[in-house]
N, C-alpha and C positions, 0 to 999 in steps of 0.2 A: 528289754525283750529277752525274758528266757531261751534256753535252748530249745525247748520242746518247741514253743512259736513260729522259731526261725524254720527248724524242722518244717513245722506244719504250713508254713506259708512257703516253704521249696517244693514242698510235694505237691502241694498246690498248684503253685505255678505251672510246674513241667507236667503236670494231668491238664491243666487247662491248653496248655501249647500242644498238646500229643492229641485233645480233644480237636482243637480245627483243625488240627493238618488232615483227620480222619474225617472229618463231618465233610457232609453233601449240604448244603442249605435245602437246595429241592428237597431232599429225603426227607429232613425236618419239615418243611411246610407240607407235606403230601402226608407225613404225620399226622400233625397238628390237625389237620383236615380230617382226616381219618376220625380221631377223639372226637370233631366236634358234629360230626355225624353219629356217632356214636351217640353223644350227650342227647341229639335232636332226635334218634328214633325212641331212647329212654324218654323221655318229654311227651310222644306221642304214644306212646305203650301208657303212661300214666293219665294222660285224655282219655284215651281209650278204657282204664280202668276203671275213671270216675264215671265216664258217661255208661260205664255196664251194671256199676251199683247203684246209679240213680236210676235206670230203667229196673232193676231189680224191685228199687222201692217205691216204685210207679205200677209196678206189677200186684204188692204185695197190698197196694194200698186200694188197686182195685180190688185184688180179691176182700179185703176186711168189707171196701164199701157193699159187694154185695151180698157179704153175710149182714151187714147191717142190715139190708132191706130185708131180708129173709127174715130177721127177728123181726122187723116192724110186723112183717105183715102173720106173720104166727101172734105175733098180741092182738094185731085186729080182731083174727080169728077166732083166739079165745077169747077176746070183748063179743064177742058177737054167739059165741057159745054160752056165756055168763062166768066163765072161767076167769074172773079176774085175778086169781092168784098165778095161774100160767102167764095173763097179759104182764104182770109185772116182773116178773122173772124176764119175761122177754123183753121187756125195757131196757132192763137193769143190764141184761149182757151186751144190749144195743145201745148203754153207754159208755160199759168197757171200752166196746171198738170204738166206738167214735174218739176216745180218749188216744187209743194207740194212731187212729189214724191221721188226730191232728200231731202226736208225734213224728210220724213217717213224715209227713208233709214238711215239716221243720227238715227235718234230713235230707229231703227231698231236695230243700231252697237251696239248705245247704249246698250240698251235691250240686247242685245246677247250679250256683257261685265259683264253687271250686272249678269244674268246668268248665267255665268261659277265663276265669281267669289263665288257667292252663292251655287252652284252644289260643288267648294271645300271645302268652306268650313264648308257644308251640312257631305261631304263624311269625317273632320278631326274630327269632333264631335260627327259622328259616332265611329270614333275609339276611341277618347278620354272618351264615352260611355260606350263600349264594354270592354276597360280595367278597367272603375272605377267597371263596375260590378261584372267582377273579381275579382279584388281586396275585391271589398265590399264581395264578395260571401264566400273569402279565413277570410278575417278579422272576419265574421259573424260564422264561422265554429271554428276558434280559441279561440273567444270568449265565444261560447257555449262550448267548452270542456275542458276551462279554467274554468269556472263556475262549470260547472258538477265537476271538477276536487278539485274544492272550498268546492263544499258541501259533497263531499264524504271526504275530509279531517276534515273537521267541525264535521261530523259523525263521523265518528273514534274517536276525537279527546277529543269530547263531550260539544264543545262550542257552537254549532249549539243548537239553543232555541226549536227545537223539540224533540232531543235526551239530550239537558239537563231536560227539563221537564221529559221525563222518567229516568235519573239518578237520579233525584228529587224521583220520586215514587218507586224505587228501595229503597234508602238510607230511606226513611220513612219505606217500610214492612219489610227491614232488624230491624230498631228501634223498633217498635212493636213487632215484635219475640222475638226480645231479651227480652224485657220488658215483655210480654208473660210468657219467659220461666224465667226469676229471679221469679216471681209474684207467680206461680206454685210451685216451688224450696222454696222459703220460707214459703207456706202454708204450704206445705209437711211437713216441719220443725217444724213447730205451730204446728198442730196436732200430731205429733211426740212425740212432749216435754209435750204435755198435756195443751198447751195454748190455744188451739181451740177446740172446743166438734166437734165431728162428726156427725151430723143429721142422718146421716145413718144405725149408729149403726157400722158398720163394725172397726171400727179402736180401740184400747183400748187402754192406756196408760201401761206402764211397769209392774207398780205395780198391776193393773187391772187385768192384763194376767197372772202374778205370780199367783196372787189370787185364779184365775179359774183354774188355773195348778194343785195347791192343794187341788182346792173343788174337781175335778176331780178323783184325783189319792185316795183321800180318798172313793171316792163315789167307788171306783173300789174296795176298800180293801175290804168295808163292803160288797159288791155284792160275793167276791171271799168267804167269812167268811161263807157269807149263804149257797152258795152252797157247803162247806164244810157239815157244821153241817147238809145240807141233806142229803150227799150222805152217812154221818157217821152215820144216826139211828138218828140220835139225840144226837149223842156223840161228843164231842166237842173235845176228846181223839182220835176216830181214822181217822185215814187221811188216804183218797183215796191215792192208789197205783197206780203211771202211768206210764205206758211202754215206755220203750225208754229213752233217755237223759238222764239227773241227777237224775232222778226220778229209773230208772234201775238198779243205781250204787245202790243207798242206799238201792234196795229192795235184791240183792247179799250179800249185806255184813251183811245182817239181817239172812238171811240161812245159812250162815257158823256159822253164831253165836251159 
């Protein structure tokens, strides 16, 4: 195989593969359809042609018949006048026509053969018509809900390049979430352990909280202390008496005493 060949049979190929990826079949069949209505009004424009020159020579052939009778009866006349040199002049033209008008009639046959043959098969192409359109009408209907039936499985399925672009964007805001929520999870953790300061102030570290636990619980004692030595005079010695609770019991077993 030459070069030119291999050539000619790659360009081939890739015109024939770039051809269906582009082609509609319906389009083609609604085509197809289209020409062969075409062929069948040409078909009927051509009946229509023959059955107008055969009326033509049906016309033409009565007018000859009545100039025939016209000459007959013009030789009667001049037989009946003694004219027989006019009577045979008017023979003689009244054989002419008879001659042309058994040719018309041949034409005629003609014509009216041609015409029936074309009238049939006018009427087979109609039907051969009529079924492709069916057919194309049934093919065109299967096709589309073979299709439909293609892209709702593609859908589902999620190979279809629309619905995989959103399994695309789904799989990405799942990844970011996640990412999201480790990224939060481990600051949480950083500031927790005292590896990150809190701008806010709000978060303390362990030992921080201890701290203020104790600054707290002391600042409570010395508060508790003062309002002793008020309520006691000044005596650091006696201690208010309070009703109720443990403070009740201890004031009971002071009075038995």
């Amino acid at each position: 195989m030459s070069v030119f060949q291999r050539l000619s049979m790659i360009f081939k190929s890739k015109a024939n593969k770039a051809l269906d990826s582009v082609e509609d079949p319906r389009e083609t069949l609604d085509y197809s359809y289209q020409k062969q209505l075409e062929l069948l009004q040409k078909v009927r424009r051509g009946v229509a042609d023959v059955a107008t020159s055969r009326k033509r020579v049906e016309l033409q052939i009565q007018q000859l018949e009545q100039q025939s009778g016209k000459l007959e009866n013009q030789g009667r006349a001049a037989l009946t006048q003694g004219r027989e040199d006019l009577a045979r002049e008017a023979l003689t033209r009244r054989s002419g026509l008879a001659t042309q008008i058994e040719g018309l009639r041949e034409q005629h046959a003609n014509l009216q053969n041609e015409e029936q043959k074309l009238t049939t098969a006018a009427q087979r192409l109609q039907a051969k018509v009529d079924a492709f359109r069916t057919r194309k009408e049934t093919i065109k209907a299967t096709y589309t809900a073979a299709q439909a039936q293609t892209q709702i499985s593609e859908a589902f399925s999620g190979i279809s390049e629309e619905m995989g672009d959103v399994g695309m964007a789904v799989q990405r805001a799942e990844d970011k979430t996640a990412e999201m929520q480790a990224r939060a999870g481990a600051v949480d953790e950083l500031l927790a352990s005292g590896a990150l300061d809190d701008v806010t102030g709000t978060a303390k570290d362990d030992i921080q909280g201890e701290l203020d636990r104790m600054a707290s619980t002391t600042g409570v004692e010395a508060e508790l202390e003062r309002m002793k030595m008020e309520l006691g005079g000044g005596s650091g010695s006696a201690t208010p008496q309070i009703e109720g609770g443990n403070g009740a019991g201890s004031t009971g077993n002071r009075e038995g005493a």
